[in-house]
C-alpha positions in Angstrom: 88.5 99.5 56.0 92.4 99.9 57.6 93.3 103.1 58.8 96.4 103.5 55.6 93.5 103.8 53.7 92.1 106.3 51.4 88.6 105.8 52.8 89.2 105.9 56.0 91.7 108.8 56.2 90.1 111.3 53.6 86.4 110.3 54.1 85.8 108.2 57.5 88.0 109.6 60.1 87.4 113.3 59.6 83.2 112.6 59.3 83.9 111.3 62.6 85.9 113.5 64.3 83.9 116.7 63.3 80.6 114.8 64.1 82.1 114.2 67.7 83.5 117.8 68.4 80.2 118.9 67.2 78.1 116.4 69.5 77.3 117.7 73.2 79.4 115.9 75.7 76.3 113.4 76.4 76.3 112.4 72.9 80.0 112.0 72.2 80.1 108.0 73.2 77.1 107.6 70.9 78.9 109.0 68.0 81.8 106.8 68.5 79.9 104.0 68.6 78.0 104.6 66.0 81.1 105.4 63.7 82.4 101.9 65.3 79.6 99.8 64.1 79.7 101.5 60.9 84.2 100.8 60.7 83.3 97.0 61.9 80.0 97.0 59.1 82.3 98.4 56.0 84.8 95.5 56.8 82.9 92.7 57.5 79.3 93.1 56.4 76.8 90.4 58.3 79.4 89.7 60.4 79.1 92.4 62.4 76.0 90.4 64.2 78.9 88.5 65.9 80.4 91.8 67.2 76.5 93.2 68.1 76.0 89.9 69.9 78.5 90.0 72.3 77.8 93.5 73.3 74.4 92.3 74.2 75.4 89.0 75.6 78.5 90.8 77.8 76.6 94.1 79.2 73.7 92.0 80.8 76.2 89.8 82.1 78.1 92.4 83.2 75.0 94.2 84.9 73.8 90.6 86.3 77.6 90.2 88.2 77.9 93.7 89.8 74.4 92.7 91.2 75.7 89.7 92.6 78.3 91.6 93.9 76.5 94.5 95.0 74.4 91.5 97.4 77.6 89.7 98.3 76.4 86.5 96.1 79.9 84.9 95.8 78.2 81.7 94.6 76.0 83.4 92.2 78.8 85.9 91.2 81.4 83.2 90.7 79.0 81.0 88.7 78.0 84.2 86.1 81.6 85.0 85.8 81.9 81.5 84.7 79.1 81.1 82.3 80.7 84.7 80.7 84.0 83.2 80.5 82.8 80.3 78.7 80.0 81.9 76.3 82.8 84.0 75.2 85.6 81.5 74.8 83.3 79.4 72.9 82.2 82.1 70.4 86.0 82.6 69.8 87.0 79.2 69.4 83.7 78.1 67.0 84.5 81.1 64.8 88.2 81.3 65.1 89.1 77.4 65.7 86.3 75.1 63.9 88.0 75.3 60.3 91.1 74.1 61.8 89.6 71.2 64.2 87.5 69.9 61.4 90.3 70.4 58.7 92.3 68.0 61.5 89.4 65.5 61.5 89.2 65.5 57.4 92.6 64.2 57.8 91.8 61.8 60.1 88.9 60.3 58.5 90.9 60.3 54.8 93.4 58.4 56.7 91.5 55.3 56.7 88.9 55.9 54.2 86.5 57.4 55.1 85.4 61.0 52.8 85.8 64.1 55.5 84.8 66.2 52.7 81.5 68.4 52.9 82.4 71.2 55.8 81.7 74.3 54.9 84.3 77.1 55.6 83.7 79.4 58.4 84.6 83.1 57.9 86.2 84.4 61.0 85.1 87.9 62.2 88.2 90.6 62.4 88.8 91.4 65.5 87.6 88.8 67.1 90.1 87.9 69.6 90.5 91.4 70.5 87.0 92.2 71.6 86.8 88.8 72.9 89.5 89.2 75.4 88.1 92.8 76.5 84.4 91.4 77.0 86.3 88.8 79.6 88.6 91.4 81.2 85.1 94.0 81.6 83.4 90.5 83.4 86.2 89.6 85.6 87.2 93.5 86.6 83.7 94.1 88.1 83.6 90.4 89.4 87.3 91.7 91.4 85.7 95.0 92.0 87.7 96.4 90.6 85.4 98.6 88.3 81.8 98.8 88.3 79.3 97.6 85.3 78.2 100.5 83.3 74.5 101.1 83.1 74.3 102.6 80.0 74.3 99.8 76.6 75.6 103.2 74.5 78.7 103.4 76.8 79.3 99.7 77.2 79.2 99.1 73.5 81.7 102.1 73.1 84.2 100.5 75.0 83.9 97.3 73.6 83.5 98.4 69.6 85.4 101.3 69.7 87.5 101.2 66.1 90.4 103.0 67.3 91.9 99.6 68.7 89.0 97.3 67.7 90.4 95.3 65.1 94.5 94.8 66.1 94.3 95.8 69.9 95.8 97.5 72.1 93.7 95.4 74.6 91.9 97.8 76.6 91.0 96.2 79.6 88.1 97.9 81.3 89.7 98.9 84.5 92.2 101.3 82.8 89.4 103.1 80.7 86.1 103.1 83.5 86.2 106.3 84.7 87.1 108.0 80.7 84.3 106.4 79.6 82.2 108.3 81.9 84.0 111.6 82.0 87.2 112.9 80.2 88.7 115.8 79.1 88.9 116.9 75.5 91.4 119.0 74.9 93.5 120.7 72.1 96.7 119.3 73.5 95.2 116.0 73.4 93.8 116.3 70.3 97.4 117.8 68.4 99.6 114.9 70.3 96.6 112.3 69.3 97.1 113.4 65.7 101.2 113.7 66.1 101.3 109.7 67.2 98.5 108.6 64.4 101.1 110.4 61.5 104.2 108.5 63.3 102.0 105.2 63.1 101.2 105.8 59.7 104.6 106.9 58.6 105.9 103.6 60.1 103.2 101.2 58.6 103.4 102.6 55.1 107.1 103.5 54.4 108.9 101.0 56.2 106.5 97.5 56.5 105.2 97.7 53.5 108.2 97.7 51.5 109.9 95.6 54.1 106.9 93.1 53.7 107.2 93.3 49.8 110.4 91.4 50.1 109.7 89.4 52.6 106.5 88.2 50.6 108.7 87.1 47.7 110.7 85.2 49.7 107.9 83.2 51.9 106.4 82.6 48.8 108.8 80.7 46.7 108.5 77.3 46.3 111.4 74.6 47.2 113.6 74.8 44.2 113.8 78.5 44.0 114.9 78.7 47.6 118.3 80.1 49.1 120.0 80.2 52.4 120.8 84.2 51.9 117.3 84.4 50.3 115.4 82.9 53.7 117.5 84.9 55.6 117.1 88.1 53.6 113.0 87.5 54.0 113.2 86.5 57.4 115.3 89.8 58.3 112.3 91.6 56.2 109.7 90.2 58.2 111.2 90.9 61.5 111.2 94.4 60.8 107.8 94.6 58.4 105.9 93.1 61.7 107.6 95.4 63.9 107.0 98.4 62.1 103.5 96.8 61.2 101.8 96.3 64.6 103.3 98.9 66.1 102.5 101.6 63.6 99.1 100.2 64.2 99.3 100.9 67.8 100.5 104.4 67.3 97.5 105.0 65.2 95.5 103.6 67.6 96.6 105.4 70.9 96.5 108.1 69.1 93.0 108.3 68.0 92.5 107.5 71.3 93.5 110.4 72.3 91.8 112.4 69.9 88.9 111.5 71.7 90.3 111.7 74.9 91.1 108.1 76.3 94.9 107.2 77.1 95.2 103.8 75.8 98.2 101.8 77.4 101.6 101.8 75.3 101.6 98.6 73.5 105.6 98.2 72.4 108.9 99.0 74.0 111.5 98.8 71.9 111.3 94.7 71.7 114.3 94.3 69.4 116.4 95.6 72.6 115.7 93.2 74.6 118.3 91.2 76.3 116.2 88.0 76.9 112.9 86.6 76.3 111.5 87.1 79.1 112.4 91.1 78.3 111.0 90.8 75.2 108.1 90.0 76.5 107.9 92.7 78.6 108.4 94.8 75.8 106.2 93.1 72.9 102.6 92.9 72.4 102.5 94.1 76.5 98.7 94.5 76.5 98.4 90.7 75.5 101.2 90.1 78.0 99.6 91.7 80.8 96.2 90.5 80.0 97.8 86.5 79.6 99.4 87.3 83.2 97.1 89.0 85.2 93.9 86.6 83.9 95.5 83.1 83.6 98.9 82.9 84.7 98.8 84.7 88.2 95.5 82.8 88.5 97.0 79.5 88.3 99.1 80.0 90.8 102.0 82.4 88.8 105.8 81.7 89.8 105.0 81.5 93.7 104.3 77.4 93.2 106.7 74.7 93.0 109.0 74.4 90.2 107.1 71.8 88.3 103.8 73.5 88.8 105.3 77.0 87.6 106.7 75.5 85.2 102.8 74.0 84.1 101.8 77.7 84.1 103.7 78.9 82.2 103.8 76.5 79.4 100.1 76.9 79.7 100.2 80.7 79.2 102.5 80.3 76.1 100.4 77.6 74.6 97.6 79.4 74.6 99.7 82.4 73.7 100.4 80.6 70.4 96.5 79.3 70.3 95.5 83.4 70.6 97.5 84.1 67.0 96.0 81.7 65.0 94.6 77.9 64.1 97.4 76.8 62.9 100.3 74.3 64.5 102.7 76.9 63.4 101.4 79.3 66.3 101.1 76.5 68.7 104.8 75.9 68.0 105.5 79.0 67.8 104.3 79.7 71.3 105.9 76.7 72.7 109.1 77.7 71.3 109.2 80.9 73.5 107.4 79.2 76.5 110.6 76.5 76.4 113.4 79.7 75.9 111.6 81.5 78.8 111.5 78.0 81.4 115.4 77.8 80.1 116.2 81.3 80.6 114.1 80.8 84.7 116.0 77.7 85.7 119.2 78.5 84.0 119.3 82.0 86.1 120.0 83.2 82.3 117.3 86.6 83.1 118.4 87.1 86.0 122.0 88.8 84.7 122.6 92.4 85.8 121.4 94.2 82.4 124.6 95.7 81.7 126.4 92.4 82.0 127.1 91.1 78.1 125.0 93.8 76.8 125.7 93.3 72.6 126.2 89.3 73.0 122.7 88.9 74.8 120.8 91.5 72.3 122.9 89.7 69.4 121.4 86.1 70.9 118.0 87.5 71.5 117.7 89.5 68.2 118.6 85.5 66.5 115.8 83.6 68.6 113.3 85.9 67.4 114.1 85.8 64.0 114.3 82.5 64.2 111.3 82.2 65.5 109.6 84.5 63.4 110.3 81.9 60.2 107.5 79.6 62.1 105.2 82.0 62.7 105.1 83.7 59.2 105.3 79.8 57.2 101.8 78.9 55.6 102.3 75.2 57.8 104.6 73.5 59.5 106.1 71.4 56.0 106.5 74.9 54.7 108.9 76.0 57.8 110.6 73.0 57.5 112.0 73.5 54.4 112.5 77.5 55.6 115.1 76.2 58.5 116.7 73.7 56.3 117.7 75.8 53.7 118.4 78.4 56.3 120.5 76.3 57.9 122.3 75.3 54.7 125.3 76.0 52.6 124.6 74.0 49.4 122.0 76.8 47.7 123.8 80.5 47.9 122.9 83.5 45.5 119.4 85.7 45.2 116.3 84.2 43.3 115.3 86.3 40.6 111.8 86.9 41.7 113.6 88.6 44.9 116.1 90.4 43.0 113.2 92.4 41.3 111.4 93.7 44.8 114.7 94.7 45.8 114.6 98.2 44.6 117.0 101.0 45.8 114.0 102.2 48.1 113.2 98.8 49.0 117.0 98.5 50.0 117.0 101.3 51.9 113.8 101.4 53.8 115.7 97.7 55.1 118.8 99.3 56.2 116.7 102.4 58.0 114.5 99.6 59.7 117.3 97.6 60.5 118.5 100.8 62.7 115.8 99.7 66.1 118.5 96.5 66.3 121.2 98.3 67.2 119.2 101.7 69.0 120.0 102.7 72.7 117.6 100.6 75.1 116.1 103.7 76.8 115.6 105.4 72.7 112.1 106.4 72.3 110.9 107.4 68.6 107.5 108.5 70.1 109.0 110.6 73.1 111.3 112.7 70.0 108.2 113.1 67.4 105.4 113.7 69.9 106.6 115.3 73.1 109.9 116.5 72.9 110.7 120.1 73.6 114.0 120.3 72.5 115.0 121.2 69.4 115.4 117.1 68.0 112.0 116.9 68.6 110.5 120.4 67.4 112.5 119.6 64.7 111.2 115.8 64.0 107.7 116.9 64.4 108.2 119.3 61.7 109.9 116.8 59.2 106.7 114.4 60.2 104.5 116.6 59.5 105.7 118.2 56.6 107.3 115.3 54.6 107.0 111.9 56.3 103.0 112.5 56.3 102.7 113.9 52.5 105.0 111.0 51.4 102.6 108.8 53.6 99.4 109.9 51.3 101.2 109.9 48.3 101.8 105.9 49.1 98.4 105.8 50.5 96.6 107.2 47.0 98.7 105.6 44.7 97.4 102.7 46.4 101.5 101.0 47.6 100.1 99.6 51.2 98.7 96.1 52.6 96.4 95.4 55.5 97.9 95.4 58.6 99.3 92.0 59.9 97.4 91.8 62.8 94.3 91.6 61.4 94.6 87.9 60.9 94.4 87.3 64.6 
């Protein structure tokens, strides 16, 4: 079940939310997680006895390490915290990783002879990473204490299967949520801005990626001989914005269910296409999985305070794994690497140190080209399959539109790419959600009227005439 969805917006979500405003305040976390377990059931049936498990597995570690640390056991703490880490990095990697390592070895073994045939294909749990990554940061908060364990399995489950952000983030780590889960405030301010940044998310996903993606599908899809140079960089513009638009419409629905229910999830996009660097981009993409990479690996190993080559070490390491996080494929691997290398060039060459308002349009114009260029590795089924992407990218001997693109490239398809194309070229400080959500001025009490009474209808028309994809993230 996604949120664009006609199950989840006209049967789901409201079952939910008047079910939880009916609930006393003592049963409100149990409603949410039992509307959680439900979401995660409906989209991956037995799987969700991977999801159960680590609830179990994390709250009694969780419990067993504020003891420790309650008795000032640093041996015995640091040894659980260890165990955790690795229990939950190695349910990740079996269920996320095995195809891949075993796919490698089929290879291997074909390559001289012998038959690598006969593994069975392991079906990776949604979500995964995501509640993966939370379970850790819940282990290591309390292990910092930073945050204490919570006592109750109903609340700890809550936080760690809550559907709002279960399935494509933002990462929640535990510190930033311990005291809401315990006691908030549910209010109708919260719950008219919660439902104000769920119609902007949804207004984003379905009327600007999906059409954005429907081109950029043709084009990733063609085979050699049907390839262009403007066709590759027609998709590749496409999926720039589609996963935009995509992930963070997702985290505008998200927060904003949140707040429905009154938690304040952390922002999870900044404007990233404004960036003037990498190393602003990634300050301003994906920041939950930024923050969470820095705080619990890369400050760890020592962050920038070590020598050059060792800083250098870290940060590879952080983008590798990065990469690793998106997927089991070598095209995330590269992909990762390919911004860990821009971001060492960009620290030794003094590059992000410029004042920002030196070279403003060049270094947005240079940063807006790495991306997309980076983007074509990340979206390509393999790494043979982004070769031949850059090459004909990269080439003047094929020109024209293939005819299989020329048909998804409707007038509103053509349009929706030219509004998208609009956050390239947008003020840094610009905020789409401050205008539709929280502005009092007449802009905003005027955008919140045009979202709500034609950007949301039009949403639901798209949404019941069944025109929208499952969200991007989902993969990962």
């Amino acid at each position: 079940m996604v949120f664009s969805s006609v199950e989840f917006l006209f049967l789901f979500l409201p079952i939910t939310v008047i079910l939880f405003f009916l609930a006393p305040e003592s049963g409100k976390n149990f409603v949410i997680l039992l509307a959680s377990m439900l979401f995660y059931l409906w989209g991956s049936g037995e799987l969700v006895f991977v999801l159960t498990t680590s609830i179990l597995v994390n709250y009694a570690f969780g419990l067993s390490v504020d003891n420790a640390v309650i008795s000032n056991n640093i041996k015995k703490k640091n040894i659980l915290v260890t165990i955790a880490i690795i229990f939950n990095v190695l349910v990740l990697a079996y269920y996320k990783y095995a195809n891949f390592f075993f796919e490698e070895m089929r290879h291997a073994f074909e390559a001289v002879g012998i038959d690598g045939s006969g593994w069975v294909q392991i079906v990776l749990p949604i979500g995964i990473s995501f509640f993966t990554f939370q379970s850790i940061s819940y282990i290591v908060d309390i292990s910092r204490k930073e945050s204490r364990a919570l006592r109750s399995p109903i609340d700890f489950g809550m936080y760690i299967a809550m559907f709002p952000q279960l399935i494509a983030g933002p990462i929640v780590r535990y510190n930033v949520v311990a005291e809401s889960i315990k006691k908030r405030q549910i209010t109708l301010d919260g719950f008219t801005e919660g439902s104000l940044r769920f119609y902007w998310g949804l207004s984003k996903k379905v009327l600007i990626a999906d059409p954005a993606g429907e081109i950029a599908d043709k084009v990733f899809l063609l085979g050699s001989g049907d390839l262009t140079s403007p066709a590759v960089w027609l998709g590749t513009l496409c999926y720039t914005i589609q996963i935009y638009f995509d992930f963070s419409g997702y985290s505008d629905m998200a927060i904003g269910l949140g707040k429905i229910f009154g938690f304040n999830f952390p922002e999870n996009f900044n404007r990233p296409y404004s960036a003037i660097s990498i190393t602003d981009f990634w300050r301003r993409w994906h920041i939950t999985l930024s923050n969470w990479f820095r705080d619990y690996v890369y400050i760890p190993l020592g962050g920038g305070r070590m020598s050059t080559l060792r800083t250098t070490v870290n940060l590879f390491t952080v983008f590798l794994l990065t990469g690793i996080w998106h997927g089991a494929n070598w095209t995330f691997i590269l992909w990762g690497l390919f911004h860990g290398l821009i971001l060492f060039l960009e620290r030794v060459t003094g590059y992000r140190n410029l004042q920002e308002g030196q070279w403003m349009i060049p270094r947005r114009a240079i940063l807006l080209f790495l991306v997309m260029v980076s983007w074509v590795i990340f979206r390509a089924d393999d790494v043979d399959h982004a070769r031949m992407l850059y090459k004909m990218m990269f080439s003047l001997e094929a020109i024209g539109m293939p005819e299989a693109v020329q048909i998804a490239l409707s007038n509103w398809n053509i349009f929706i790419i030219l509004l998208g194309s609009i956050v390239f070229v947008l003020p840094r400080n610009y905020s789409g959600t401050e205008i539709f959500i929280r502005s009092s001025k007449i802009l905003g009490v005027s955008s919140r009227t045009l979202l709500v009474t034609f950007l949301l209808p039009l949403s639901l028309i798209m949404v019941v005439s069944g025109s929208f994809n499952a969200f991007l993230y989902f993969q990962f």
